[in-house]
VOVO-254804 format. One record per residue (C-alpha): residue in one letter; x, y, z. Coordinates in pm, whole numbers, plus 50000, padded with zeros to 5 digits. Layout:
// VOVO-254804
AXYZ;...
***
This chain:
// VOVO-254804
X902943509986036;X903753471686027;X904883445886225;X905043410986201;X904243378686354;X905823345586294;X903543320186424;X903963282886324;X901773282386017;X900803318285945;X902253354585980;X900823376286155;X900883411885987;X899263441586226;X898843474986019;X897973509386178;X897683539386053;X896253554485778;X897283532885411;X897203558985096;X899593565184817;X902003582985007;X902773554085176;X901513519784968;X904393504784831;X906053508385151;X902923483785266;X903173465384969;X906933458384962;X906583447685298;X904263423685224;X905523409984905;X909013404685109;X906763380385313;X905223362785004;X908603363784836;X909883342785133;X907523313585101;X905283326485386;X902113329285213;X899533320985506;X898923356385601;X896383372585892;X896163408885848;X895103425786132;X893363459186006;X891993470386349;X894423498186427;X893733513586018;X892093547086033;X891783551085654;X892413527385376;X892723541284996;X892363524384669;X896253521684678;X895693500484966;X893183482184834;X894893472184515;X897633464684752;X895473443584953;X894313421984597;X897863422684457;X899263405284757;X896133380684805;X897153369484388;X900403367784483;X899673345284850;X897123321784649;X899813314484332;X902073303684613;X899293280184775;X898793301185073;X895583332585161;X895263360885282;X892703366285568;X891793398385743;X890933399886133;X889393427986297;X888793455486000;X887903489286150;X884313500786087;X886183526985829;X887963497185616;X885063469785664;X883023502885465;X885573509785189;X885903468285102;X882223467885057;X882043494084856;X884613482384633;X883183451884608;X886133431784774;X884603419885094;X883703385684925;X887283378384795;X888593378185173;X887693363185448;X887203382385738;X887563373286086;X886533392486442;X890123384386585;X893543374086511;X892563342586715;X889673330986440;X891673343386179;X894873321986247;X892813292286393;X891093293086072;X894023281885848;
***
């Protein structure tokens, strides 16, 4: 699940759920319609994500190329225990920055 968040400089993107092939370009295309638009200041919120895949974590790199060639980041606020575990392990917890909230994560742009 996704739902979005206009705020003035940043979207707001909250995901639940679990994220695995069955259902990662549905993520990604929803997320690419955002960076397609111009609105490339994104704060994902990963709190509500019970499982994350390597489908969702190339999704998660694909749209941080795409965010950064448009000027804009990608920032992550509030990864569950289960994803904070599986971006470390992949190695991609230093290519985001990770916030405890939405608040620090969209103050932080």
């Amino acid at each position: 699940n996704l739902s979005v968040e206009s705020l003035k400089r940043v979207e707001l993107v909250t995901v639940s759920g679990r994220v695995d092939s069955s259902n990662a370009s549905q993520f990604e295309s929803g997320l690419k319609d955002l960076t397609g638009k111009g609105r490339n200041s994104l704060v994902l919120n990963l709190a509500g994500v019970t499982y994350m895949s390597s489908a969702g974590l190339r999704t998660l790199v694909s749209t941080l190329k795409d965010a950064k060639r448009g000027g804009g980041d990608v920032r992550l606020a509030a990864p569950s225990e289960r994803v904070s575990e599986v971006l470390s392990l992949a190695g991609l917890d230093s290519l985001f920055k990770v916030f405890d909230d939405d608040t620090a994560a969209v103050g932080s742009y």
